[in-house]
SEVOTI-556939 format. One record per residue (C-alpha): x, y, z; residue in three letters. Coordinates in nm, 4 decimals, always signed. Example, Ala and Ser with C-alpha at 12.3 -4.5 7.8 and 13.67 -1.06 7.14 Angstrom:
2
{{+1.2300 -0.4500 +0.7800} ALA}
{{+1.3670 -0.1060 +0.7140} SER}
This chain:
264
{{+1.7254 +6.5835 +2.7366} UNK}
{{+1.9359 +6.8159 +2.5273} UNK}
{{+1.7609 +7.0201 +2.2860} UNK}
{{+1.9666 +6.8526 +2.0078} UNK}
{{+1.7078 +6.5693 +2.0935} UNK}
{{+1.3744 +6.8002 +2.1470} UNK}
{{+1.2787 +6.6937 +1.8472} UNK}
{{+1.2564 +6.3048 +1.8273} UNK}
{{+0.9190 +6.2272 +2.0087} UNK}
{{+0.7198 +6.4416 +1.7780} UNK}
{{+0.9402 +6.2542 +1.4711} UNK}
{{+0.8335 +5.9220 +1.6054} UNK}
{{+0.4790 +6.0484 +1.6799} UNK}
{{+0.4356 +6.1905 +1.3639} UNK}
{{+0.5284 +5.8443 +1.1435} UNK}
{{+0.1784 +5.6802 +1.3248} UNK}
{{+0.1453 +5.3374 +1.2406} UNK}
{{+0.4598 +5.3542 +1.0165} UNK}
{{+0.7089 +5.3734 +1.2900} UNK}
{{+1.0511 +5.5052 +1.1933} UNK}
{{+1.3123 +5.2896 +1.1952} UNK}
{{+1.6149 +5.3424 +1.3679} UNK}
{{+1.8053 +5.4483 +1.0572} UNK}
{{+1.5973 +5.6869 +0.9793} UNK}
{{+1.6049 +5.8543 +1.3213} UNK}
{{+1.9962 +5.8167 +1.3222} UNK}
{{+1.9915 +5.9860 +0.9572} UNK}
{{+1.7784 +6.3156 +1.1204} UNK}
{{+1.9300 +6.3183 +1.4060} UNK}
{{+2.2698 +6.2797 +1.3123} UNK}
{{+2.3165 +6.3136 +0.9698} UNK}
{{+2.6023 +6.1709 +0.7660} UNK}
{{+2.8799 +6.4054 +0.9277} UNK}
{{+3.1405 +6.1135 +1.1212} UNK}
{{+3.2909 +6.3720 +1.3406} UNK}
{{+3.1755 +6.2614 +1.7020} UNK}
{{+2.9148 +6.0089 +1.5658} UNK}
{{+2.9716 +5.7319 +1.8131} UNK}
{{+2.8975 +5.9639 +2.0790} UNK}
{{+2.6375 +6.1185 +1.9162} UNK}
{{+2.5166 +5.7466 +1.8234} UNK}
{{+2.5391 +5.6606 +2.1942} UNK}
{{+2.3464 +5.9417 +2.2640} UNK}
{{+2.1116 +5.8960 +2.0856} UNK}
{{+2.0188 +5.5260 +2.1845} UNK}
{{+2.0109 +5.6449 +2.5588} UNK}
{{+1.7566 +5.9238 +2.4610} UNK}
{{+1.5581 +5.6107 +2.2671} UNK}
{{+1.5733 +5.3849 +2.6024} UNK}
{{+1.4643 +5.6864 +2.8143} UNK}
{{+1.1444 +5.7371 +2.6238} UNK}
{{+1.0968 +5.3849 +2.5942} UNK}
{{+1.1201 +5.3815 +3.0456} UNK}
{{+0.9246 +5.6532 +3.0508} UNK}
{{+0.6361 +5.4908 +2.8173} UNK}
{{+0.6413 +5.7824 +2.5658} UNK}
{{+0.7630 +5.4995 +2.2751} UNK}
{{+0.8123 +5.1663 +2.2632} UNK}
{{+1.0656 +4.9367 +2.0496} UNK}
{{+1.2729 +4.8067 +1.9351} UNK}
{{+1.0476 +4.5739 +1.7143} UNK}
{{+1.3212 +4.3967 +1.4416} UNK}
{{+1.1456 +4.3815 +1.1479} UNK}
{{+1.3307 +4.2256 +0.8230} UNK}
{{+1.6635 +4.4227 +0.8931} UNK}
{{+1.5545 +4.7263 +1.0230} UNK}
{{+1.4423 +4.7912 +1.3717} UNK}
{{+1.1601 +5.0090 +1.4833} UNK}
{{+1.0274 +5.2469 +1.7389} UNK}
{{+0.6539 +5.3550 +1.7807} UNK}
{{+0.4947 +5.6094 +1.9925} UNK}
{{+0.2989 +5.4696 +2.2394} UNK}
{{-0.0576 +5.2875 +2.1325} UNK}
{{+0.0528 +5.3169 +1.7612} UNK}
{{+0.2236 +5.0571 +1.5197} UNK}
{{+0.1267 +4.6577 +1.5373} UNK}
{{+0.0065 +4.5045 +1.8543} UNK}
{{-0.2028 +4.2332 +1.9794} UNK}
{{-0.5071 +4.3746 +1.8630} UNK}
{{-0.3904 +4.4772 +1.5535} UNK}
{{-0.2890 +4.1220 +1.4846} UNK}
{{-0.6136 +3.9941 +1.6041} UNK}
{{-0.7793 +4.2121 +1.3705} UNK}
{{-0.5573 +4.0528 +1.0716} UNK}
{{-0.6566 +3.7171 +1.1607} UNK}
{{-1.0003 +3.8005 +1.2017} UNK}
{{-0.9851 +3.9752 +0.8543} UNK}
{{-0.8168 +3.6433 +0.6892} UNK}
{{-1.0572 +3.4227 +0.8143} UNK}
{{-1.3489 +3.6212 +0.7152} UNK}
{{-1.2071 +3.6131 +0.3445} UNK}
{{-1.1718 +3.2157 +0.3473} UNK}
{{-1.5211 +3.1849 +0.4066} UNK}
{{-1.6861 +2.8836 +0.5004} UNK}
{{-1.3724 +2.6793 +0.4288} UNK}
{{-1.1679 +2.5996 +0.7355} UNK}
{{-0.8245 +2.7132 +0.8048} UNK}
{{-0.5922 +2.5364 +1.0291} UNK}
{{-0.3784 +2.7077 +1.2665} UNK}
{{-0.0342 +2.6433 +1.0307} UNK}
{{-0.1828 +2.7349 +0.7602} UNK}
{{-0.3486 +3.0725 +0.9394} UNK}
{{+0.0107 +3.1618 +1.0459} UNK}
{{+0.1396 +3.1590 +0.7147} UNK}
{{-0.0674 +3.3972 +0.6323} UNK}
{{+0.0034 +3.6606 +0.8773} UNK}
{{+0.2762 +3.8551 +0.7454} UNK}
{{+0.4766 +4.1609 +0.8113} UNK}
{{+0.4867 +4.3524 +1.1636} UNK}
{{+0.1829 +4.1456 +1.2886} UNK}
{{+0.3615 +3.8075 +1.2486} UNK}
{{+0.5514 +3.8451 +1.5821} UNK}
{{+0.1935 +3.8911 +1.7896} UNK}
{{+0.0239 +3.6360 +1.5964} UNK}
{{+0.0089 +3.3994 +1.8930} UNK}
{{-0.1710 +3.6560 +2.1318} UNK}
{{-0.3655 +3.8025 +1.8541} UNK}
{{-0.5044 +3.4586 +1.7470} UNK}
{{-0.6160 +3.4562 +2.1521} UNK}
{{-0.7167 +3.7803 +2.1707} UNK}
{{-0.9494 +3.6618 +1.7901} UNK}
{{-1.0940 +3.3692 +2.0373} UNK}
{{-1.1532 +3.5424 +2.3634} UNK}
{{-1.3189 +3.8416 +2.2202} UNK}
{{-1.5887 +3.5787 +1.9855} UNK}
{{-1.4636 +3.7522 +1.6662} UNK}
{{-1.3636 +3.4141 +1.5554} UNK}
{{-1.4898 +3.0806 +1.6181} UNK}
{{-1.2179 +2.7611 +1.7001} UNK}
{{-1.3262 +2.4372 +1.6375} UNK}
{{-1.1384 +2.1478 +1.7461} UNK}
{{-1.1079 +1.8202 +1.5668} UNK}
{{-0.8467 +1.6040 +1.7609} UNK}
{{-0.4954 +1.7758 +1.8419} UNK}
{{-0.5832 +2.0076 +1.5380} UNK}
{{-0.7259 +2.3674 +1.5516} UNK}
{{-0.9727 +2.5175 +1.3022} UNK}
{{-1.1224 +2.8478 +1.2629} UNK}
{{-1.4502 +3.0102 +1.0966} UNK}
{{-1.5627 +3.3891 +1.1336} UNK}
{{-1.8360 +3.4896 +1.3971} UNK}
{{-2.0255 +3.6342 +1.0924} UNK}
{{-1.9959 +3.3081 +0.8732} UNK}
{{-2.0417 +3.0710 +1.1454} UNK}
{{-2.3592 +3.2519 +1.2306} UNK}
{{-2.5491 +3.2627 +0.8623} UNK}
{{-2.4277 +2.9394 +0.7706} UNK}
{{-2.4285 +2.7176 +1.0314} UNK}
{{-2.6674 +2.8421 +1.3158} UNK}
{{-2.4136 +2.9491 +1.5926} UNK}
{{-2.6080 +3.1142 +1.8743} UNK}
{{-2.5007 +3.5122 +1.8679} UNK}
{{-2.5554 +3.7094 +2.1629} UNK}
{{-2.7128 +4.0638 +2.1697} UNK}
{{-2.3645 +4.2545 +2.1042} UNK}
{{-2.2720 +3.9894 +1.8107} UNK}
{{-2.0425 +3.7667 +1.9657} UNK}
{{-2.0425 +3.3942 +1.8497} UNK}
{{-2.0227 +3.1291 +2.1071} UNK}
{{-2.0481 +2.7449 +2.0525} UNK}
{{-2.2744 +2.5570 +1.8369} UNK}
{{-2.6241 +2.4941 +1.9906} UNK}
{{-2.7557 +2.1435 +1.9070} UNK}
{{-3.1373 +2.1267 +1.7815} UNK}
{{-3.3624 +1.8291 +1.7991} UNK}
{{-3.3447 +1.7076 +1.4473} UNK}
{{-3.6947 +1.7868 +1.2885} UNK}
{{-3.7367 +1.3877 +1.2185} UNK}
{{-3.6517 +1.3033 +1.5238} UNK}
{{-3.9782 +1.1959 +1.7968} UNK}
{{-4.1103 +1.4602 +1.9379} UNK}
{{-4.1885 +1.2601 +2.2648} UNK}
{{-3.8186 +1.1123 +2.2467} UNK}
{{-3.6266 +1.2172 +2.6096} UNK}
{{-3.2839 +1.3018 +2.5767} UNK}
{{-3.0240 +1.0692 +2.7134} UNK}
{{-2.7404 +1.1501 +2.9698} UNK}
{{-2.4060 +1.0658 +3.0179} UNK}
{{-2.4916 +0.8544 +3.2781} UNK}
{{-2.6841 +0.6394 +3.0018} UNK}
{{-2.3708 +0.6064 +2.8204} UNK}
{{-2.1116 +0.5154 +3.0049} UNK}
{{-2.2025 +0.1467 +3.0962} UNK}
{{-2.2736 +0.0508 +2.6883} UNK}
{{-1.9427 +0.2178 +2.6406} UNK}
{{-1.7738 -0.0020 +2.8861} UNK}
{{-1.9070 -0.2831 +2.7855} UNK}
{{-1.8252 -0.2154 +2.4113} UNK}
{{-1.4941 -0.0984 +2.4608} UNK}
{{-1.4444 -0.4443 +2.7072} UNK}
{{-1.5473 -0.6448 +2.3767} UNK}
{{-1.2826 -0.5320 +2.1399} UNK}
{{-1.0160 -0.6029 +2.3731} UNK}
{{-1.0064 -0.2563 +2.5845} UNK}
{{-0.9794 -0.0248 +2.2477} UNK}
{{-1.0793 +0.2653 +2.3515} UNK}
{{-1.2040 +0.4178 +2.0195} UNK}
{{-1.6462 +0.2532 +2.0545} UNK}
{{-1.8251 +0.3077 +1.6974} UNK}
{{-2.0886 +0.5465 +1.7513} UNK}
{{-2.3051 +0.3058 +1.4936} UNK}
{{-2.2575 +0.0446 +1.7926} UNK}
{{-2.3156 +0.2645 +2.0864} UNK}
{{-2.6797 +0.3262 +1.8742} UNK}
{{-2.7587 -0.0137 +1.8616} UNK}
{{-2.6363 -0.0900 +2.2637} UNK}
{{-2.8273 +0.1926 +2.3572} UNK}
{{-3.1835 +0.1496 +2.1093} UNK}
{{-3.1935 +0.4862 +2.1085} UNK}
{{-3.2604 +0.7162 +1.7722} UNK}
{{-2.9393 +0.8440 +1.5967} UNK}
{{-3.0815 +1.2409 +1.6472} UNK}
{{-3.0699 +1.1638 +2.0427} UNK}
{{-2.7523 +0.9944 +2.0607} UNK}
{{-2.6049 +1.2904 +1.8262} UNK}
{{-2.7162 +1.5564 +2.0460} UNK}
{{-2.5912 +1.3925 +2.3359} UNK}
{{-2.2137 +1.2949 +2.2002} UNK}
{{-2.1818 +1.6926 +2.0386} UNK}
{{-2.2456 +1.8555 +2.3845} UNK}
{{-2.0509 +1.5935 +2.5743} UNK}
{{-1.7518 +1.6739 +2.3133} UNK}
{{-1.7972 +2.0625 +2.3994} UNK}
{{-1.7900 +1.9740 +2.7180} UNK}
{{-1.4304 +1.7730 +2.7156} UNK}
{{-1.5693 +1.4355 +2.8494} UNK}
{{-1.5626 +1.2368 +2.5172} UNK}
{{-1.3650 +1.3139 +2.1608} UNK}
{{-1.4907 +1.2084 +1.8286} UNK}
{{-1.3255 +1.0729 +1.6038} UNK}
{{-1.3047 +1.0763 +1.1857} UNK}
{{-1.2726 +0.7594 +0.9478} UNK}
{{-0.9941 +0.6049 +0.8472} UNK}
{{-0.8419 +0.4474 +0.5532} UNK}
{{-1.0429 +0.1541 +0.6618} UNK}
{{-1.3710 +0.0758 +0.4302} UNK}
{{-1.6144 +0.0950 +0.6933} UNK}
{{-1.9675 -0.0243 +0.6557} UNK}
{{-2.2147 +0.2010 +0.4822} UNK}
{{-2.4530 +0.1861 +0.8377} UNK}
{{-2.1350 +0.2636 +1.0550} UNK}
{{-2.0523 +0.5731 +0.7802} UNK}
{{-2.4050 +0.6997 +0.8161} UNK}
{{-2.4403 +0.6386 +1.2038} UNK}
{{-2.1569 +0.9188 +1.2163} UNK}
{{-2.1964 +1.2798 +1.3236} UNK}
{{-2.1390 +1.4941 +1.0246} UNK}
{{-2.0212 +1.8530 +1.0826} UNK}
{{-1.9930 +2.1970 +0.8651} UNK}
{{-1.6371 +2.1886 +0.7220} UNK}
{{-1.5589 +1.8385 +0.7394} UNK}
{{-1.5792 +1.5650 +0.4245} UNK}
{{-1.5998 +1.2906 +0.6517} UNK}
{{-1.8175 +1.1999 +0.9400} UNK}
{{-1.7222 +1.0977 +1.2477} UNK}
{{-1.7676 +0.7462 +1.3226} UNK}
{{-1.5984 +0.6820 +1.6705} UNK}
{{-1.5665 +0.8409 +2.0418} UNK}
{{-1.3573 +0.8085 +2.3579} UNK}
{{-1.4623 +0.8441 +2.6802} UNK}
{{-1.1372 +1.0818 +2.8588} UNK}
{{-0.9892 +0.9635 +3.1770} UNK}
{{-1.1320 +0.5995 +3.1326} UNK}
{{-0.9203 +0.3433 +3.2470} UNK}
C-alpha cells in the first residue's frame, strides 16, 4: 500500500459497529479536489478489495443508499441478528409471532441476516419454534419456560415441551403406543371415504382410552413428525368433538383432528 492509504484500516476500525460508508472514506481519503479523482477513486476501491482478501475488513454491505465496510468481527452479522430476534420475541411475550410478521420487524443492517439469524435464534435454544401446519411460531426460552413448563437444561437452553400425565388422569392408566393407533386410524379414516384428517374425539372413542392418554400420545407423536394436528374450522363442530381437542399455549382454538404422514 501507499502511505496515502496507511491510514484507512485504523479509519474503518475506529467507526466499530458503525461502519463507514464508502462516502465517507472517499471524502477522507480523497477529499473534494477533482484533479486525478478517478484514479485516486480507483485506487482507492483496490486498496478496499485488498483488505477485504486479506480479511482485515469486510463489505460492501448496501444499506439504504450507502454502502458499507466493517473491520473484521464488527458491524451486523448473524449473531447480531439472532440477538435482535431473540430481543423482539422476548418483548412480545407470551403472544406468538409468526415468521412474516417477525421479519417485519427486523429492521436496519440486521434485515439482510435475518434468515441465518432466525437459525442461529433456533439452534442455539434462545428461542423456541413451534409449528402449527406450514406456519412457524416463536416464544422466548425465558417465557416458554415460566409460563408453560418447557424443560431447561443446566446452561438455560429450552428444548421441546415435555408432556405430564394430567393430574386427573388414572394413576394405574398405561400409556398407549403408536402401534395402538394406527389400526383405529385406518379404520376411521376407511369410514369417511379415505379422508385423511380422523377426529381426535373419534379416535377416543375407537380406542376407549382416557382423553389425558390419548393427548400425551398424539403431542409426542406430532414432535416426533409421524402425525400433524390439526385446528377447527369454520365448521360448528360438536361441543364433545371441541373439547376432545388438544389445547395448546398460544392458540384460541383446539385442535380437533390428526393425520397419520406417509399413509396411503
Amino acid at each position: 500500500m501507499t502511505s496515502s492509504f496507511d491510514n484507512l484500516l485504523p479509519a474503518i476500525t475506529a467507526a466499530k459497529d458503525a461502519g463507514l460508508t464508502i462516502g465517507a472514506i472517499k471524502k477522507k481519503f480523497i477529499g473534494n479536489s477533482k484533479a486525478k479523482a478517478k484514479e485516486r477513486e480507483a485506487e482507492l476501491r483496490d486498496h478496499l478489495a485488498t483488505l477485504a482478501r486479506e480479511g482485515a475488513i469486510w463489505g460492501p454491505l448496501k444499506y439504504g443508499r450507502s454502502q458499507y465496510y466493517f473491520a473484521a468481527g464488527r458491524g451486523p452479522s448473524i449473531e447480531t441478528a439472532s440477538d435482535a430476534v431473540a430481543r423482539l420475541i422476548l418483548r412480545n411475550g407470551v403472544k406468538l409471532i409468526s415468521r412474516p410478521g417477525l421479519e417485519e420487524k427486523v429492521t436496519g443492517m440486521n434485515k439482510p441476516f435475518f434468515t441465518d439469524g432466525l437459525k442461529h435464534a433456533v439452534a442455539s435454544r434462545a428461542i423456541v419454534e413451534l409449528s402449527c401446519g406450514s406456519s412457524k411460531y416463536y416464544l422466548h426460552r425465558e417465557v416458554a419456560a415460566e409460563y408453560f413448563d418447557f424443560e431447561t437444561s443446566p446452561s438455560g437452553d429450552a428444548s421441546a415441551p415435555v408432556a405430564q400425565p394430567a393430574p386427573d388422569a388414572p394413576a394405574s392408566e398405561p400409556d398407549m403406543s403408536f402401534a395402538e393407533l394406527l389400526p383405529a386410524y385406518r379404520r376411521l379414516k376407511a369410514e369417511q371415504g379415505g379422508f385423511s384428517a380422523v377426529k381426535i374425539f373419534d379416535l377416543m372413542k375407537a380406542l376407549g382410552r382416557p382423553k389425558e392418554v390419548l393427548h400425551r400420545l398424539l403431542v409426542a407423536e406430532a414432535k416426533a413428525g409421524r402425525i400433524s394436528i390439526h385446528h377447527t374450522t369454520s365448521v360448528e363442530l360438536p361441543a364433545e368433538v371441541i373439547d376432545a381437542g388438544i389445547r395448546l399455549p398460544g392458540y384460541a382454538e383446539p385442535f380437533v383432528t390428526i393425520v397419520v404422514k406417509d399413509e396411503p
